[in-house]
Phi, psi and omega in degrees: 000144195276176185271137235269330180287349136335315202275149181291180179286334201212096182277149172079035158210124190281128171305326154335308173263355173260173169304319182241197184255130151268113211290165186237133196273132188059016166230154178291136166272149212243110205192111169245139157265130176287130161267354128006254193304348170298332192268342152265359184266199197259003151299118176293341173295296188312334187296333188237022160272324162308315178307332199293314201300295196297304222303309217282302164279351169293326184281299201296353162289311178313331173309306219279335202268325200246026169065009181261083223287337190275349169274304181315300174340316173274338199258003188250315192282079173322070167343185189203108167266104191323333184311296193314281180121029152215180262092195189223130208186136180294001165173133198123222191178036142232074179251149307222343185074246207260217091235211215270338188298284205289343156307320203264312133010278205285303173324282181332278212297293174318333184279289208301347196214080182305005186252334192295304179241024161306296167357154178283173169266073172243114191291284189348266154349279193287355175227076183306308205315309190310348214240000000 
């Protein structure tokens, strides 16, 4: 028998075959949001969570251009609410969010490649990747 923190909410339906998620108790869904569809979509909310989105990183790009690696540092390492579940993590629902390997990652990347934050503060521009 499988282990019960485990078992989905609503046995004998594969999260496959419906529309929607079915949460799993004490594990995490394996769930990313493209920040893409937030900047397309047609909720003004979700919609202005892509600005939050570009405004968090353009500071943490200026940081990295004005050497304040421990302020980048803080604004690129995305918690994780545990609460929501989701995400990705070996087992549970606390896992690390963006956590410091891939901030530093992302830092690390911004040092190696001076034209990413050489740029003027046109957001667009230095956070293409969202647009």
């Amino acid at each position: 028998m499988p282990n019960s923190q485990y078992a989905p909410l609503v046995s004998g339906v594969s999260p496959y075959d419906v529309d929607f998620v079915i949460p799993r108790v004490g594990v995490d869904i394996p769930l990313g949001i493209d920040p893409f569809l937030l900047y397309k979509s047609r909720d003004p909310q979700l919609a202005s969570l892509h600005d939050s989105l570009i405004t968090v990183f353009s500071a943490g790009i200026d940081a990295v251009r004005q050497n304040r690696i421990d302020q980048a540092d803080n604004l690129f390492d995305f918690p994780e609410v545990a609460a929501i579940g989701l995400g990705y993590t070996e087992g549970g629902k606390k896992g690390s969010g963006v956590g410091p390997l891939l901030s530093q990652l992302i830092i690390q990347t911004l040092m190696d490649a001076p034209s990413l934050v050489s740029r003027e503060s046109n957001t667009s521009r230095k956070c293409s990747c969202f647009h």
